[in-house]
C-alpha positions as CSV (number, residue, x, y, z in Angstrom):
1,X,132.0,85.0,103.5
2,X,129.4,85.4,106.4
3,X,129.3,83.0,109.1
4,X,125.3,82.4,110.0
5,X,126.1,83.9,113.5
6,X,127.6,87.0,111.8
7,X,124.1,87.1,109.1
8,X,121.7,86.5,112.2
9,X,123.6,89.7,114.1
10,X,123.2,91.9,111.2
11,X,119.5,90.7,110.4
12,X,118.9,91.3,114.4
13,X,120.6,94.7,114.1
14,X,118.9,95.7,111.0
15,X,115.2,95.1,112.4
16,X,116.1,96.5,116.2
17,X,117.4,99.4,114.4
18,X,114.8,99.6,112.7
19,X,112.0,99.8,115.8
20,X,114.6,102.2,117.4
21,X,114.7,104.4,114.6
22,X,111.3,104.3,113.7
23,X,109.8,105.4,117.8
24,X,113.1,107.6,118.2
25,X,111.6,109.7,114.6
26,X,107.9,109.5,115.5
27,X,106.8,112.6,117.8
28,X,108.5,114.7,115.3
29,X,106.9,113.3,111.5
30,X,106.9,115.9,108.9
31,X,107.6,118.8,110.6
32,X,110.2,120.9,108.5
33,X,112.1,122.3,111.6
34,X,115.6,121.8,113.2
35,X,114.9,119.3,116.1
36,X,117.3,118.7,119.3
37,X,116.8,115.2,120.1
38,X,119.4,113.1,122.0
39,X,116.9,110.6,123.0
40,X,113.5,109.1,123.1
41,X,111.0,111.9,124.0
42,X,107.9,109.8,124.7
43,X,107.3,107.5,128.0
44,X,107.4,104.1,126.2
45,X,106.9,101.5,129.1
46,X,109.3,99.0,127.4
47,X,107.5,98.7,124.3
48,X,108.2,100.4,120.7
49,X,105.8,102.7,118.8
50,X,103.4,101.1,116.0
51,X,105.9,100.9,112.9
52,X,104.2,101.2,109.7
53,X,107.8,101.6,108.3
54,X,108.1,97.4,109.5
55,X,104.4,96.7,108.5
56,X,104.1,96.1,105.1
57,X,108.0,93.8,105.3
58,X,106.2,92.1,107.7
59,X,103.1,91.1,105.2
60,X,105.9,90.3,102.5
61,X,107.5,88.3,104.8
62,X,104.1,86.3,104.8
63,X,103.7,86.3,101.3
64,X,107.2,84.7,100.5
65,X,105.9,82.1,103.1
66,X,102.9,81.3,101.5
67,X,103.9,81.7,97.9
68,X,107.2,80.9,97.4
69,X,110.6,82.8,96.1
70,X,109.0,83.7,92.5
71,X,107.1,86.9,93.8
72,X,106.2,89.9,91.8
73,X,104.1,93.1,91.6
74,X,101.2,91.3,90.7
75,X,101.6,88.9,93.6
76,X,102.6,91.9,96.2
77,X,99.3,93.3,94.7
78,X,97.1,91.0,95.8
79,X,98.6,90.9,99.5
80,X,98.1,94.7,99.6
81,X,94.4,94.7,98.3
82,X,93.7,92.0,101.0
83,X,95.9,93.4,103.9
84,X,97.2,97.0,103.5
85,X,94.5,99.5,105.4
86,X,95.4,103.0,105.3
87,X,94.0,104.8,102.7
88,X,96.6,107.7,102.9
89,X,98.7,109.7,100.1
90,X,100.3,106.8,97.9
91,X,99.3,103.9,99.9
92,X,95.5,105.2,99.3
93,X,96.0,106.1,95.3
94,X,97.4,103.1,94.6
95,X,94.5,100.6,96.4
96,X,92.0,102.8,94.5
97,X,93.7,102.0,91.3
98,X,94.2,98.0,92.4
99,X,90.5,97.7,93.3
100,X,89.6,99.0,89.7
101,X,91.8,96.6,88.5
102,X,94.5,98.7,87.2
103,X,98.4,96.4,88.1
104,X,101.7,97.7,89.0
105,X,102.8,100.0,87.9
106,X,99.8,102.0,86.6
107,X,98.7,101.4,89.8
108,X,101.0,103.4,91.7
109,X,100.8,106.5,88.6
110,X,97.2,106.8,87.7
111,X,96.0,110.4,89.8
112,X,98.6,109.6,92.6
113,X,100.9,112.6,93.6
114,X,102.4,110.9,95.9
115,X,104.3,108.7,93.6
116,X,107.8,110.9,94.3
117,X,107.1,110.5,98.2
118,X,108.5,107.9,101.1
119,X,106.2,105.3,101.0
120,X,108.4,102.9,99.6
121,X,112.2,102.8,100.8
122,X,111.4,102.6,104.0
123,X,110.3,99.0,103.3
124,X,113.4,98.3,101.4
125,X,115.3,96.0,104.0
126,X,113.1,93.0,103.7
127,X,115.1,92.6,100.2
128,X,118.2,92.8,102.0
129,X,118.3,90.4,104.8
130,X,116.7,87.4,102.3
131,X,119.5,88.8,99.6
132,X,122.5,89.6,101.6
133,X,125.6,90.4,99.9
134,X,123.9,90.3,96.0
135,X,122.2,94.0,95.8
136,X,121.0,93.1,92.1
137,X,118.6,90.7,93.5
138,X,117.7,92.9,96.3
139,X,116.9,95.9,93.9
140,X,114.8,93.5,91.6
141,X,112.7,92.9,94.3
142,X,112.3,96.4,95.8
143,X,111.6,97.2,92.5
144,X,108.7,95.0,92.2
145,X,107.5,96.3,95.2
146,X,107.9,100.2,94.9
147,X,106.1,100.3,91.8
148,X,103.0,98.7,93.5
149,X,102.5,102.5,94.8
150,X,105.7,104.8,93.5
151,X,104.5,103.4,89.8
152,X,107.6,105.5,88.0
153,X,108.1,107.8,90.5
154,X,111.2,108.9,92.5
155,X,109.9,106.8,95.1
156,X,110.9,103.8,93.6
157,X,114.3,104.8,92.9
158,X,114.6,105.6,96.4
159,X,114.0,101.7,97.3
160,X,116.2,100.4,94.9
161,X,118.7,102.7,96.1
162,X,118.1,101.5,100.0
163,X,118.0,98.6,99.1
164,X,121.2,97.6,97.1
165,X,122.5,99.7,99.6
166,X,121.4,97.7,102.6
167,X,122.3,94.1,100.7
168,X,125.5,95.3,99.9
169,X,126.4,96.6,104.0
170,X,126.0,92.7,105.1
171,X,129.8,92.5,103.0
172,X,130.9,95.8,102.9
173,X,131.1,98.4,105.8
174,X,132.6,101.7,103.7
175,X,129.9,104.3,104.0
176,X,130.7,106.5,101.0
177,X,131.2,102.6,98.8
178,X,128.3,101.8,100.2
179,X,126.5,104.9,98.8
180,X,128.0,104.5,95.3
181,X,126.9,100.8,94.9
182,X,123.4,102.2,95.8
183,X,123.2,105.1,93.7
184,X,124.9,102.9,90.3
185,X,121.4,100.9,90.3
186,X,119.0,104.4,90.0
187,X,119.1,106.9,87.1
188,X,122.0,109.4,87.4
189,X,119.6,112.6,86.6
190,X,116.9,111.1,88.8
191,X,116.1,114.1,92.3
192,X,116.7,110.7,94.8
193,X,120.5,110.6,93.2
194,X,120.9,114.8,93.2
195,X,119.9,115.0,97.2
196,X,122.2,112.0,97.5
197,X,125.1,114.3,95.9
198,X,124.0,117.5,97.4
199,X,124.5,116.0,101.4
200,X,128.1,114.1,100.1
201,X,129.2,117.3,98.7
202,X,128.6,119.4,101.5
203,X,129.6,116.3,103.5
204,X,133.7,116.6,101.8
205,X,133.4,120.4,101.6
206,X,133.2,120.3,105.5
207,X,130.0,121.9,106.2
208,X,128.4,120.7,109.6
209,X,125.6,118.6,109.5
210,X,123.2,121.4,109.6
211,X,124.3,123.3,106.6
212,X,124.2,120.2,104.7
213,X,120.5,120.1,105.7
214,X,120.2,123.5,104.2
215,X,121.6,122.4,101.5
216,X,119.6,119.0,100.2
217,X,116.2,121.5,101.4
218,X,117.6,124.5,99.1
219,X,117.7,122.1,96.3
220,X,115.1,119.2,96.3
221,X,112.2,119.8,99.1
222,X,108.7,119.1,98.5
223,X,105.9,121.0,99.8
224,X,105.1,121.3,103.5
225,X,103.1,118.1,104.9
226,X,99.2,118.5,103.3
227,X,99.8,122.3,103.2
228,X,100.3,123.0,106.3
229,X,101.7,126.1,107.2
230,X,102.1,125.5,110.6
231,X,104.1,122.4,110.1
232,X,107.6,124.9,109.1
233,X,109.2,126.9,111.7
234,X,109.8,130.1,111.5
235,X,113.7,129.9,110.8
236,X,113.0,127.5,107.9
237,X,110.4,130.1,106.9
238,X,113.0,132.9,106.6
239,X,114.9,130.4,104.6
240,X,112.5,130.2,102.0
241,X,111.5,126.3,102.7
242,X,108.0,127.1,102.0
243,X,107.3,126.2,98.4
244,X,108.1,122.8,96.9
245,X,106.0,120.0,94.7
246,X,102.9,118.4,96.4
247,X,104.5,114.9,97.5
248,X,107.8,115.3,96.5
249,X,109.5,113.8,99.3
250,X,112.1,111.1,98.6
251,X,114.7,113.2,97.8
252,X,115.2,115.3,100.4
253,X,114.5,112.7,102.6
254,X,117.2,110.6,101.0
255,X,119.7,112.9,101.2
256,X,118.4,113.5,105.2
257,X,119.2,109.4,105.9
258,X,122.6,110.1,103.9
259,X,123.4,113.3,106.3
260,X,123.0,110.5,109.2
261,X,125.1,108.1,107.6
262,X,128.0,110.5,106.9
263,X,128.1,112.3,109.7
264,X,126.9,109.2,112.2
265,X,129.9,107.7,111.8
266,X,130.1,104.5,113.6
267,X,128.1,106.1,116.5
268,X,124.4,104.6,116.7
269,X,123.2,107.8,118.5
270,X,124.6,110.0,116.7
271,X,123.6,108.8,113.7
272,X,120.0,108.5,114.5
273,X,120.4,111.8,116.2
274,X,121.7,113.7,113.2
275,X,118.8,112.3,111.0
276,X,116.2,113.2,113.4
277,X,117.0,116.5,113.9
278,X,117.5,117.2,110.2
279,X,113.4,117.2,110.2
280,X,110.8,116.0,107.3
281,X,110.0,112.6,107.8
282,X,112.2,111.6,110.4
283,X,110.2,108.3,111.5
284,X,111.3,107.0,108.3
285,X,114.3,108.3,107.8
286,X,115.5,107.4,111.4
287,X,114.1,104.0,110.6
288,X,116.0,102.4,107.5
289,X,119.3,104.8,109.4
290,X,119.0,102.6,111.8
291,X,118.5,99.7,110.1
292,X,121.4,100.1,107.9
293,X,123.2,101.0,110.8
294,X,122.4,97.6,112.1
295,X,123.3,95.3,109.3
296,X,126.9,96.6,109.2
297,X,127.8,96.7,112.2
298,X,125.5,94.3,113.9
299,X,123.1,93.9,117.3
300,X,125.9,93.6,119.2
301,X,127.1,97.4,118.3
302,X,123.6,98.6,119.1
303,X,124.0,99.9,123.0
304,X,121.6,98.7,125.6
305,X,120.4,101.8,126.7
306,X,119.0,102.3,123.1
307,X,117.3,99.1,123.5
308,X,116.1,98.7,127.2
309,X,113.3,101.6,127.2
310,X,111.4,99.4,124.3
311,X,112.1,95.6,124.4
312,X,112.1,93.5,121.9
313,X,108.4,93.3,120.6
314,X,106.8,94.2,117.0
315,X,103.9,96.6,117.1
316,X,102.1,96.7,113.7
317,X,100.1,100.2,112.6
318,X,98.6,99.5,109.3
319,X,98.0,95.4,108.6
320,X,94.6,94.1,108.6
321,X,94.9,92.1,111.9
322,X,91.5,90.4,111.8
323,X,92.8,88.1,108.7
324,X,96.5,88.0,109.7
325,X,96.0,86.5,113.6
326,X,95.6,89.4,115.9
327,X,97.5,87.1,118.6
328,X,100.2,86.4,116.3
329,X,99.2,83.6,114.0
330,X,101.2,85.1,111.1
331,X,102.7,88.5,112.2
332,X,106.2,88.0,113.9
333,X,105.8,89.5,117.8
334,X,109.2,90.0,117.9
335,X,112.3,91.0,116.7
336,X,113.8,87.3,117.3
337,X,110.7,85.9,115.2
338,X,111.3,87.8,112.7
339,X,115.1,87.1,112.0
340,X,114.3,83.8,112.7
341,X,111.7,83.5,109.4
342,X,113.8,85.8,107.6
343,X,116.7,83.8,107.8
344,X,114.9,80.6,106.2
345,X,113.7,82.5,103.5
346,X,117.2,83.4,103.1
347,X,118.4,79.9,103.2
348,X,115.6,79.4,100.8
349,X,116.8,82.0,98.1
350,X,120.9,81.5,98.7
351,X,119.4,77.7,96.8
352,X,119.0,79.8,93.6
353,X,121.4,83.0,94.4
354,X,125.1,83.5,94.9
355,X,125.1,84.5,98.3
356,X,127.7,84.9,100.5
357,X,126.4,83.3,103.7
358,X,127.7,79.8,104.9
359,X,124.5,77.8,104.8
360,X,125.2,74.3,105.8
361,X,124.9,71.8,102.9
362,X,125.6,74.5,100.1
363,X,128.5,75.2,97.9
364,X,130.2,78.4,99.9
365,X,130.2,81.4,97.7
366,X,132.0,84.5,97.7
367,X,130.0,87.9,96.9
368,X,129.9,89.0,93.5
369,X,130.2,92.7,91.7
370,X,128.1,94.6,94.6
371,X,127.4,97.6,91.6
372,X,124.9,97.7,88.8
373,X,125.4,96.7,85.1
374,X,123.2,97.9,82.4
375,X,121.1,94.9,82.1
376,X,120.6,95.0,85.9
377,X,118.9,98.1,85.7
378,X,117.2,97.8,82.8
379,X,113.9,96.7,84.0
380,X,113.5,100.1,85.2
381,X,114.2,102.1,82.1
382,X,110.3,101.8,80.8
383,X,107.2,101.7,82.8
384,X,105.3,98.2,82.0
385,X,103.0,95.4,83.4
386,X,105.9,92.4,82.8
387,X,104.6,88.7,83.2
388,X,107.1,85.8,83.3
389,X,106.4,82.6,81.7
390,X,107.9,79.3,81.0
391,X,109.8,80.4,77.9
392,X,109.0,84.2,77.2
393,X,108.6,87.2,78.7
394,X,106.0,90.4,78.1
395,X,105.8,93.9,78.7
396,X,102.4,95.5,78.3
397,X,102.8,99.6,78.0
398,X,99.9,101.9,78.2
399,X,101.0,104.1,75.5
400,X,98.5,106.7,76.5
401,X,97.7,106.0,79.9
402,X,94.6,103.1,81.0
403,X,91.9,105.5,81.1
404,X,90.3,106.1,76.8
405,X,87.4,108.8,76.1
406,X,84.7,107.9,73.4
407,X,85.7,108.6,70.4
408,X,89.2,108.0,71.2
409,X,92.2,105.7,71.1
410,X,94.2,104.1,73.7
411,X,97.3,103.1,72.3
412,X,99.3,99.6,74.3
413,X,103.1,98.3,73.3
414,X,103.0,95.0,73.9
415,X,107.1,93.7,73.6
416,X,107.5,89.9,73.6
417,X,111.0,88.6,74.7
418,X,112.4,85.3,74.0
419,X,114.3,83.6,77.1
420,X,114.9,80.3,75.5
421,X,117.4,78.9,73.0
422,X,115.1,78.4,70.3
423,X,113.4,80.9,68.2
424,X,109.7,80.7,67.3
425,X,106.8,82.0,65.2
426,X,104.0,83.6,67.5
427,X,100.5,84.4,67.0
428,X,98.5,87.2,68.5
429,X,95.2,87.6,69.0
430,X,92.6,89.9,70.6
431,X,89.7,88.9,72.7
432,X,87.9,92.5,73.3
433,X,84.4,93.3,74.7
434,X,81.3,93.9,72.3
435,X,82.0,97.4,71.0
436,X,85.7,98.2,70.6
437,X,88.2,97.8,67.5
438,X,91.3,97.0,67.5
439,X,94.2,98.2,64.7
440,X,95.7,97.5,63.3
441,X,93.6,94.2,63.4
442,X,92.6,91.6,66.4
443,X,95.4,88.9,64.6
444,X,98.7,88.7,63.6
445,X,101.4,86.5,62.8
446,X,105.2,87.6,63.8
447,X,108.8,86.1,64.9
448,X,110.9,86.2,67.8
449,X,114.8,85.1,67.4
450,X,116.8,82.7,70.2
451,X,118.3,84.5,73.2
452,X,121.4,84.3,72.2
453,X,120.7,86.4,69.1
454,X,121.3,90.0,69.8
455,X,117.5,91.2,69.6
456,X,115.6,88.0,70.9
457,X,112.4,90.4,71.4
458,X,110.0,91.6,69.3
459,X,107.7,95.0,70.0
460,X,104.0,95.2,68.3
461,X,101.7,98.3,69.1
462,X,97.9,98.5,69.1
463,X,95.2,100.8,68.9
464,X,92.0,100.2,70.7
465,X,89.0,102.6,69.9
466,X,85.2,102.3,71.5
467,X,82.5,102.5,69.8
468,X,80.0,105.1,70.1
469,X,77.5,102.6,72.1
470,X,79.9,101.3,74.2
471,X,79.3,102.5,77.8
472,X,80.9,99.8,80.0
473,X,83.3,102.4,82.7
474,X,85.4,98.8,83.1
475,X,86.5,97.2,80.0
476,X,89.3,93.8,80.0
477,X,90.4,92.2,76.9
478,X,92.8,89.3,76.6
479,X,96.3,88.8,74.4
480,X,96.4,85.3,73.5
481,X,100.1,84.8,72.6
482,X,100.5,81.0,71.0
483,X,103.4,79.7,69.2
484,X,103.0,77.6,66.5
485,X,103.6,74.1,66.3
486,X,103.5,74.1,69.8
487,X,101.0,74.1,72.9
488,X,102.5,76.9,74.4
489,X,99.4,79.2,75.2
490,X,100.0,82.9,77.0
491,X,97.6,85.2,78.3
492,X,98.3,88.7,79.0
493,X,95.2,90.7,80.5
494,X,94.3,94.5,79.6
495,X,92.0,96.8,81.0
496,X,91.1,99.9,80.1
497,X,88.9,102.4,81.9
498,X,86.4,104.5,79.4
499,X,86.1,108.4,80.8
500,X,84.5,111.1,80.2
């Protein structure tokens, strides 16, 4: 059980860890090269660099303020459409894809490359610190926010992975448990889970920490930074580091942050250090290494001289200010601010959630199983657009993807579970636009058992075709899901995007 002095530590540590990773990593972003950093590099007058690593935890942060505990993807998407600027690599696809209406997580697969890449995990610790010691409700989360951008991309496996990780170091301080708590809530086969193996393998053979980095590049790089050539050094040239998938980046980079973990120790330099001069992304990297660094073993174990040269403040790089409060309205200005509002959300969620924190006027709880079980997980086993109401759930699959030539069909699975104890007859119906059938016809009558019958969900698939005249490039339709004999009314929205 965690004292609220020992959670407010581990929060502080996490997010100073975090800034220090984040400016230590920055001069040296995706440049595939062996580094030798022992230190900061830059002249920092007291204040971190911009973190774009903290950003977007900062505008969830915000959200959870504003909207309450109950957050998904669809929620997370509006924030970003309103307050996430950069239109690079996966943060870029994805707002493209949001603006034309397409939701998590088509949004984060429609023409995005980048949906293997790092855009996600290093955002992964806001899950954490509001779900410390239960890394199944920490990985729910991340994954609602990964697929924003990662859609079903390696990327979001690499959040979930950081994530359960980082939930589960606020209880438990083994590195190499730690590791297989975060790897038992992604896909065995996935490349996030091979780099992870590939740096604990040469990790227990005894290779150093540089021919573990040979290793995880040998095996699972990506291609050089936007082509550029003159981003690889020579020596990784002669290596053959020079090929790779456009955007493939998690993976090695994963297995980069587990190089820093293994062979960090319990030394905060050293482990920052190591992951630095490993190369790739090392802002990121260094970042959530630092950060996880800081929730076990606390801001007291992060030395002063590490944290003297850049304070204390929060410098943002990628939120739209102007709406936000430039002079700090809504964005935390420091790291104190910041565990201050994470904690009540905290206090907030531990309400609902075993957590073991000692929040006064709750029931104190041990933590629970720290690894996956099947039905943890399974959310991620099929891409879909999920939404949550009173008694049911849905999950919407484009079939063959949200864009439909004329002529054509587009083909949607729409899967309707039952989370209540009764069972229930369901309509559904079809609202389209003017020109488009639907088969095998707009209504249907069907049945959906109690939940605690074995299959308490039912699965109908639909063909939409345009007609020849129709011409609209945008095109939304409406499920109407009733139940009958009751007033229950759901609507699930569809859009589909005529090409060609």
């Amino acid at each position: 059980m965690l004292s609220l002095e020992t959670y407010r530590s581990k929060v502080m540590g996490c997010w100073m860890g975090k800034n220090i990773g984040g400016t230590i990593g920055a001069p040296f972003e995706w440049r595939r090269q062996v580094n030798n950093v022992d230190f900061y590099t830059q002249d920092l007058g007291g204040e971190p660099m911009p973190n774009d690593d903290l950003d977007i935890q900062l505008l969830w942060l915000i959200m959870m303020e504003e909207q309450g505990l109950n957050v998904d993807s669809a929620i997370m998407a509006e924030y970003w459409q309103a307050y996430v600027t950069p239109h690079w690599s996966e943060y870029g696809n994805a707002k493209i894809n949001m603006r034309a209406g397409v939701l998590p997580p088509y949004s984060g697969m429609r023409n995005n490359y980048f949906k293997d890449s790092c855009g996600a995990f290093i955002r992964s610790e806001i899950w954490a610190c509001i779900a410390p010691g239960n890394p199944t409700v920490a990985a729910k989360y991340a994954y609602e926010d990964a697929i924003l951008d990662h859609g079903d991309g390696e990327g979001v496996y690499g959040e979930v992975f950081c994530a359960a990780l980082e939930s589960a170091a606020f209880v438990e301080s083994d590195i190499n448990k730690l590791i297989d708590i975060g790897l038992s809530y992604i896909p065995e086969d996935c490349g996030v889970a091979g780099a992870i193996n590939c740096a604990r393998e040469a990790h227990k053979n005894g290779l150093t920490w540089l021919d573990a980095r040979h290793k995880v590049l040998e095996g699972f790089r990506g291609y050089v930074f936007f082509e550029s050539m003159h981003h690889i050094s020579e020596d990784d040239i002669n290596r053959g580091f020079v090929d790779g998938k456009l955007g493939w980046d998690v993976p090695s980079n994963i297995g980069i942050l587990v190089i820093g973990l293994l062979y960090g120790g319990a030394d905060f330099g050293q482990t920052l250090c190591t992951t630095v001069n490993c190369g790739e992304d090392t802002d990121c990297t260094a970042a959530t290494v630092g950060a996880i660094f800081g929730i076990i073993y606390g801001m007291e174990n992060i030395p002063e001289k590490w944290i003297s040269p850049i304070g204390r403040k929060i410098k943002t790089a990628c939120l739209n200010l102007g709406e936000l409060g430039y002079f700090g309205d809504m964005i935390p200005q420091d790291i104190d601010n910041l565990t201050d509002r994470t904690e009540k959300i905290m206090r907030k969620l531990a309400v609902q959630f075993d957590l073991p924190v000692a929040v006064p006027g709750l029931v104190e709880k041990p933590a629970g199983d720290l690894f996956a079980n099947k039905e943890a997980v399974a959310y991620m086993n099929t891409p879909a657009i999920r939404h949550s109401f009173p008694f049911f759930e849905t999950a919407l699959e484009y079939v063959t993807g949200v864009g439909v030539k004329p002529g054509e069909g587009a083909k949607v699975r729409l899967t309707i579970k039952n989370k209540y104890r009764v069972q229930a007859g369901l309509t559904i119906r079809w609202y389209t636009p003017d020109g488009w059938e639907v088969s095998p016809r707009r209504e249907i009558k069907t049945y959906v058992g109690p939940i605690h019958w074995r299959n308490h969900s039912i699965t109908h698939e639909f063909e939409l075709k345009p007609r020849e005249w129709a011409h609209d490039s945008s095109n939304r339709f409406v499920i109407e899901i009733t139940v009958d004999g009751r007033t229950t009314v759901m609507l699930v929205p569809v859009l589909l995007l005529l090409e060609g």
